[in-house]
N, C-alpha and C positions, 0 to 999 in steps of 0.2 A: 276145410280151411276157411276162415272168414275173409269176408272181400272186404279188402280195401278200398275206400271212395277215394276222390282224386283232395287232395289238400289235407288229407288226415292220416296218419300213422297209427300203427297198432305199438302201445308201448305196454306191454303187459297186462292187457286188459284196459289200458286208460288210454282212452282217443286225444290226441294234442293237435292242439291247431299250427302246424308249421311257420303258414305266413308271421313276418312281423307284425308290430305291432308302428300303426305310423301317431305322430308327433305331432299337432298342426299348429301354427303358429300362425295371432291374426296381428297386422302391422296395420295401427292405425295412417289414416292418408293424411295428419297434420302433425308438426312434434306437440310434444307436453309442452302445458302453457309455463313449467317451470325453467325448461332450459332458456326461456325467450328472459326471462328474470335475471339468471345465473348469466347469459350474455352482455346483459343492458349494464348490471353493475359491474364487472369486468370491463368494461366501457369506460364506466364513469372516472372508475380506479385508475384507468391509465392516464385518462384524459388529467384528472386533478392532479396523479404526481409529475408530468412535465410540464403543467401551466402552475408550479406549484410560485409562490410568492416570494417565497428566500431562495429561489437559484434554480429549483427541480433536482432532476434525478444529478447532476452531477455535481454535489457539492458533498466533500469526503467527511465522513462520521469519525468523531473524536471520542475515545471511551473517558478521556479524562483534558481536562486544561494543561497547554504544556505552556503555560505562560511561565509557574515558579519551577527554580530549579532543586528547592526544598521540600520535605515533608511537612504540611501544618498541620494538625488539629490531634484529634485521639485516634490512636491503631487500638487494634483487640485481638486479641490470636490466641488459641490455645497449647496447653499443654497440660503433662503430668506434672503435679506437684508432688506425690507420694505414691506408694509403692499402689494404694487403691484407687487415690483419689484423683480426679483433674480438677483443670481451674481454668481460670479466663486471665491472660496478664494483661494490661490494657498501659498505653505509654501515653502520655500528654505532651507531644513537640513543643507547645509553646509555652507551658506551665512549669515543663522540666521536671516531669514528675514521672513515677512508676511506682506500680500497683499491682498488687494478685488478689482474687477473690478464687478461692475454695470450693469446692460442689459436693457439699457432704454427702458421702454415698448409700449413709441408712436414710437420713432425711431428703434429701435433695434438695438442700437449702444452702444457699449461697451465701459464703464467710469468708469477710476478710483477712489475708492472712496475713500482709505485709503492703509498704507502702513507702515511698520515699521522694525526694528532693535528690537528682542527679548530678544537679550543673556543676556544684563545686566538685565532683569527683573525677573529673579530667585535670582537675590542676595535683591529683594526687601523684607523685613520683614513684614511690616504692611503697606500696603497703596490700600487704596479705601477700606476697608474690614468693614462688621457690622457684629456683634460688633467685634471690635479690636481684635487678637489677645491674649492682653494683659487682657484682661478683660475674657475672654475666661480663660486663666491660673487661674486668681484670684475665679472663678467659680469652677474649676476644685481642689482647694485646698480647698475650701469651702466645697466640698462634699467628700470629702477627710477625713476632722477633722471629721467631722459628722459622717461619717462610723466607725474612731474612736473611737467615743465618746459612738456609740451605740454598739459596743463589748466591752469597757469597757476599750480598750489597751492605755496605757495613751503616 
């Protein structure tokens, strides 16, 4: 039988060293001259935003002016205009104007598709509308009497 020495195993013929295996780690005795960097301006940062010159840290952030209570200038938004294509509609508050441009989808080239002048179309009454306006009222009086007639009030 072969003798075993003391720390070595017989694994089939192949001697293995039991003990672990140790790690050493060496810890420098001052930190990295970069944290002393990464501190100082962290520093600075704080220091300039509460000595800041328009108020400091507590003055509240506005994503937008809420002085108008109106839309001004140009929106743009998209959409589908056709079963392939999109487009860009874009509206002018102050010009009173609406527009589409096209995005051709072989080219990808931008076409205008349409265009208009809206202000006078709020003074339009009845036009393009099912059913009419008018016939809408006539309905609307119809069940009117009816309610009428079913409380009794003449």
């Amino acid at each position: 039988m072969p003798t075993i020495e003391p720390g070595i195993e017989n694994n089939g013929g192949h001697a293995i060293n039991p003990q672990p295996t140790q790690t050493v780690y060496i810890q420098s005795a001052k930190p990295h001259p970069i944290w002393w960097v990464i501190a100082g301006s962290l520093a600075v940062i704080a220091v300039a935003m509460v000595l800041r010159p328009d108020g400091g840290i507590g003055q509240p952030a506005f994503a937008q002016s809420t002085m108008s209570a109106s839309a001004h200038g140009i929106f743009a938004f998209s959409g589908q205009v056709s079963k392939n294509a999109y487009g860009v509609f874009m509206v002018d508050t102050d010009a009173g104007t609406i527009w589409c441009y096209r995005i051709d989808p072989n080219s990808g080239k931008l076409q205008l598709v349409s265009g208009r002048f809206w202000r006078h179309d709020s003074r339009l009454e009845n036009w393009g509308t099912e059913p009419s306006t008018k016939v809408i009222e006539e309905i609307l009086e119809e069940q009117r009497l009816a309610k009428q007639k079913a409380s009794g009030q003449p």
